[in-house]
N, C-alpha and C positions, 0 to 999 in steps of 0.2 A: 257968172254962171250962165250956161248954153240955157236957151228956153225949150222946156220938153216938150215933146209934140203930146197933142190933145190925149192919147192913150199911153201914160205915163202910168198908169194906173183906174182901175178901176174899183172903187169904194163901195161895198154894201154893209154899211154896220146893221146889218133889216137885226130887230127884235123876233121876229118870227118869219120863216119860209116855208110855206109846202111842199116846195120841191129844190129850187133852185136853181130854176134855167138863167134865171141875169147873170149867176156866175160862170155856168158855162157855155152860156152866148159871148160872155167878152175871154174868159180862155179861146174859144175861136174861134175868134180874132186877134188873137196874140197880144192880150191885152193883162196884165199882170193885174193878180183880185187880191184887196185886201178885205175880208167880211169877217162877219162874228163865229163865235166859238160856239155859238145856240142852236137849237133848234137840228133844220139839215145841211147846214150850210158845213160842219165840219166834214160829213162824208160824202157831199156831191166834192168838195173843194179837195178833199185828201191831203196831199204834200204839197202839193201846187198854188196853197195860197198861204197865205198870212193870214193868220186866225186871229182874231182880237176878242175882249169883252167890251163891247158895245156899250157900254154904260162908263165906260174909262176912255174919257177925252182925250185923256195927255200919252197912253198908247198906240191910240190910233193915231195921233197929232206927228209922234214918234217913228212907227210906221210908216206914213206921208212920207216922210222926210227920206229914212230911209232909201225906200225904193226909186223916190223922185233920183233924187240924187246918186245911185248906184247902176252905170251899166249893168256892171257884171250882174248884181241880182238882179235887174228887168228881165236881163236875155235868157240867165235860170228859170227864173218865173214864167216866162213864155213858152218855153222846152217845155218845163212841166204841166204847164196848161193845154198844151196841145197833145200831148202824152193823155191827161186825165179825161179828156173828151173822146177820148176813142174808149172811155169804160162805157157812156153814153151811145144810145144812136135814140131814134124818132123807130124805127122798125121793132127794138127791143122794149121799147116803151109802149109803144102799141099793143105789143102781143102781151105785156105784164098788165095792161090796162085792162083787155081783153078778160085773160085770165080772174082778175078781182070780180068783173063784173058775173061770170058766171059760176065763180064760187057763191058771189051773194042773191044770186037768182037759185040756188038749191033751195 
């Protein structure tokens, strides 16, 4: 077997997220995410990742393998991650930030 380079995959089984930038920090970077099915990690992550339950070893274990081992689904998983990060920006998040803060200053 070929040795995969360092970003083979990126893992967040997290129990709980507030937002979810680690997953789409390494979407872009063309970096295939496998994280949990909890919390917000299924709708920052959308189609573009591999959803697991965190608490099921032998899924994720499963998973690993999977993707390690599968061009074709890396270079999918990468598309799609680069795809789901343009739903994101830093300026749209800003101005939704904005907006919370002076709903809750009424």
């Amino acid at each position: 077997m070929a040795r995969q380079s360092i970003n083979s995959a990126f893992l967040f089984p997290s129990l709980f997220e507030g937002f979810g930038l680690p997953i789409l920090e390494a979407m872009a970077r063309g970096c295939p995410v496998i994280t949990s099915n909890v919390s917000s990690m299924p709708e920052v992550a959308g189609d573009a990742a591999i959803l697991i339950d965190p608490y099921n070893t032998e899924q994720l274990t499963h998973e690993i393998e999977r993707v390690v081992l599968s061009d074709t689904l890396r270079a999918e998983m990468k598309r799609k991650g680069l795809e789901q990060c343009k739903k994101f920006s830093w300026d749209k998040t800003a101005a939704m930030t904005e907006d919370v803060y002076k709903a809750a200053a009424l």
